[in-house]
Phi, psi and omega in degrees: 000151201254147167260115187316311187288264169352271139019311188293290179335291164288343171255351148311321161305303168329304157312292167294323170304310185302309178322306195279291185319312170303321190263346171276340171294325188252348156284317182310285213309308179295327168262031175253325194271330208279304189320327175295326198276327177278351184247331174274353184269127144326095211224111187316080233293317195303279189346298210281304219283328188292333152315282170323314190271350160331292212304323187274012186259313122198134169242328165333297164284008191250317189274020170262309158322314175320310166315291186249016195230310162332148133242142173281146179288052222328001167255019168253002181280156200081349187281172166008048156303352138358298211269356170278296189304331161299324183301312187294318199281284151003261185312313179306281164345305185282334173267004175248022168269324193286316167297331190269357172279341192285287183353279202305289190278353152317309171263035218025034160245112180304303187298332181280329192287312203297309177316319160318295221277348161289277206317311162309324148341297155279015140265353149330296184336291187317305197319315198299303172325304107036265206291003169269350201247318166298311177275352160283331139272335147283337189070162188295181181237163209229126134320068216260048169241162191232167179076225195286329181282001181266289155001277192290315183311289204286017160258325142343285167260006141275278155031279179317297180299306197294304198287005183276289186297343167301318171287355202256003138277343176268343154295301154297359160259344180291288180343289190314304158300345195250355178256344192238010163094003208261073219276354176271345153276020209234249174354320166297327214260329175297349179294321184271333177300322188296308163270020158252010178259322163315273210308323164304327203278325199287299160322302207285338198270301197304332087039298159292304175324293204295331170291325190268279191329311181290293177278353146307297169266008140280337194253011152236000000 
C-alpha cells in the first residue's frame, strides 16, 4: 500500500537530489576556476594588502562601536539565546579545521591543506555574522566572578579581542596570497597567521565556557 505523503515525498527527491548534487557541483567547478583565474592573473599585492587594512580598519570600528557604544533593544532579550553557543561551535570548528590544514601541508598535500584552511575561513566568515547579530540584539555580557578567576577572564579575553583585530587582516592578505599563487610570501605571513588565528578560534570557545559556567552558578 502506498502512502500519499511518502510517496509525495519520494518523487521529489527524485527530482531534487540530482538538482542539488548539479547545482553543488558546478558551485565547486566555479569556484575552483575562480581560484585558478586568481593565480594566473597578474594582480599587484600593495592595493589589495592596502585595501584589506582599510576594510579591516573598518570593521574594527564598527564592532567596537557595537561593542561599546550600541545599545541593545530590550525586545530581544530571551530571544535567540543561542547565538552565543553557535559562536562557541563556530570558533571550535575552526580551530579544528586549522590544526587539520596544518596536518595536510606538513604532509605535503596541498590540496587537502587548501581545503582545510577555506573551510576554516568559513566559519570564521559565519562566525563574524553570528556574532555582530548576537551583539546587536543582545549587547555584551558581563562576567559575574570576581577575584583571581575574574583576573584570568578579562586577561583572557583582552588577550582575544586584541589579537582578533591583529587577525583579521592577516588572514586576509595570507588568503590573498595563497589565491594568487604568490605561495613564499603566503608562507612568510602564515607562520605568523596561523597561530594567532588558533589562538583566537580557541580563546573564543574558553571564553563561552567561562561565561555559561559562572552563570550557571548565579543562577544556583
Amino acid at each position: 500500500m502506498r502512502v500519499p505523503g511518502i510517496t509525495f515525498v519520494s518523487a521529489h527527491s527524485e527530482i531534487l537530489l540530482p538538482l542539488l548534487r548539479w547545482v553543488l557541483y558546478d558551485f565547486r567547478m566555479d569556484f575552483c576556476d575562480l581560484i585558478v583565474r586568481m593565480e594566473q592573473a597578474e594582480i599587484s599585492p600593495r592595493p589589495v594588502v592596502g585595501a584589506i587594512v582599510v576594510v579591516s580598519g573598518l570593521a574594527v570600528s564598527f564592532l567596537l562601536w557595537l561593542l561599546y557604544v550600541h545599545h541593545a533593544s530590550a525586545d530581544f532579550a530571551g530571544r535567540w539565546m543561542f547565538l552565543p553557543a553557535l559562536n562557541a561551535l563556530l570558533n571550535g570548528l575552526c580551530a579544528i579545521a586549522l590544526c587539520v590544514g596544518l596536518y595536510f601541508i606538513k604532509h605535503h598535500n596541498k590540496e587537502a591543506h587548501r581545503t582545510s584552511m577555506l573551510l576554516a575561513f568559513a566559519f570564521s566568515s559565519v562566525f563574524l555574522i553570528s556574532y555582530i547579530v548576537n551583539h546587536a540584539l543582545h549587547g555584551d555580557t558581563i562576567f559575574p566572578g570576581h577575584g583571581p578567576v575574574r583576573t584570568l577572564y578579562l586577561s583572557i579575553l583582552a588577550s582575544h579581542v586584541i589579537l582578533s583585530v591583529v587577525a583579521l587582516p592577516m588572514v586576509l592578505t595570507t588568503l590573498f596570497f595563497s589565491l594568487t599563487g604568490r605561495f613564499t610570501m603566503h608562507r612568510r605571513i602564515a607562520r605568523w597567521t596561523f597561530p594567532i588565528w588558533l589562538y583566537v578560534s580557541i580563546t573564543g570557545v574558553v571564553v563561552f565556557v567561562f561565561l555559561k559556567a559562572y552563570a550557571y552558578q548565579a543562577r544556583y
